[in-house]
Structure formats: structure tokens, C-alpha cells
N, C-alpha and C positions, 0 to 999 in steps of 0.2 A: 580500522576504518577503511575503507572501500571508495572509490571516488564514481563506481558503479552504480546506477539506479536499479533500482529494486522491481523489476517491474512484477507485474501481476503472472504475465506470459512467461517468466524465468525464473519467477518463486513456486508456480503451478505448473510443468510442464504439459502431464498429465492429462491436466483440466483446462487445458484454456478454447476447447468448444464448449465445454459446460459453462465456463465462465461466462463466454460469449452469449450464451442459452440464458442462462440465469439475469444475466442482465435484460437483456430482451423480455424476458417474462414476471420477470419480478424486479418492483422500483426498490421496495429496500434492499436487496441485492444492488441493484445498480448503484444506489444512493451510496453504499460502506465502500465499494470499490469506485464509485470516483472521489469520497472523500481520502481514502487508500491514494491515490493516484497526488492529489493537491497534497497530502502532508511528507509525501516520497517526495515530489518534487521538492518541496523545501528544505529537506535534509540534505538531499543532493544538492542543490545550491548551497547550503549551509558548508558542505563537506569539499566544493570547490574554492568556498571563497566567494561567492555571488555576491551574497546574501552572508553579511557579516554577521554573528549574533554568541549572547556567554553560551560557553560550554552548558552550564545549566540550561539554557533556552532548544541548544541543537538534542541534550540528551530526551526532553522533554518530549520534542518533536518525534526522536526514535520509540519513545515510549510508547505514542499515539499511533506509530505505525505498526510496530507489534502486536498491541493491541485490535487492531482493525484486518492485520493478516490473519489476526488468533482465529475474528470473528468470520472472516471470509472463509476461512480452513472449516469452519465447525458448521456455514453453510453449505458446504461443499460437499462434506462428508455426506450431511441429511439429506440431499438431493435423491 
């Protein structure tokens, strides 16, 4: 566990004008990356201690972010 957030700009270094781009021009782009953005935040508070919750609840959370980097990575590519 990492007490690091995840952001978008240090998961993509590569890409983060495309990212920037992609948000600007496309809402469901924008939309997967700030819901990416709200369920990172909650892991990371999860992972400091903020935001107390079970183990089952904090893995849940990492599942949801995974899955949303999966999907941002697979926009990414197609661009």
C-alpha cells in the first residue's frame, strides 16, 4: 500500500497534454477521469486514515480505480 495518490499526471506521464486534450474535447473522457480522480481521492484518504472504512470497502474502492485507469488507458491508446 502506498500512502501516494495516484494521480492521472504520474499514472500517464507520457499523456498528460493528451489527457488535458481529451478532456477538453470529449465529456465522456472528462467524465471517467474526474470520476478516476473522486474514487483516488477516497482510497487515499482511506490509506491515511481520513476516512476510516473495512478493508473490504477500501479494496472495493481500488477495484473501481483500476478499473477506470483500465478504461482511461484504452481511451488513450484510441486517440
Amino acid at each position: 500500500m502506498s500512502n501516494t495518490p495516484h494521480l492521472l499526471a504520474d499514472e500517464f506521464p507520457a499523456d498528460a497534454q493528451k489527457i488535458q486534450d481529451l478532456q477538453a474535447a470529449n465529456p465522456r473522457f472528462d467524465k471517467i477521469c474526474k470520476e478516476y480522480d473522486q474514487v483516488n481521492r477516497a482510497v487515499h484518504r482511506a490509506e491515511i486514515r481520513v476516512d476510516l472504512m473495512s478493508e473490504a470497502d477500501e479494496q472495493e474502492l481500488r477495484r473501481q480505480r483500476a478499473a477506470l485507469k483500465d478504461q482511461i488507458a484504452r481511451m488513450l491508446a484510441d486517440a
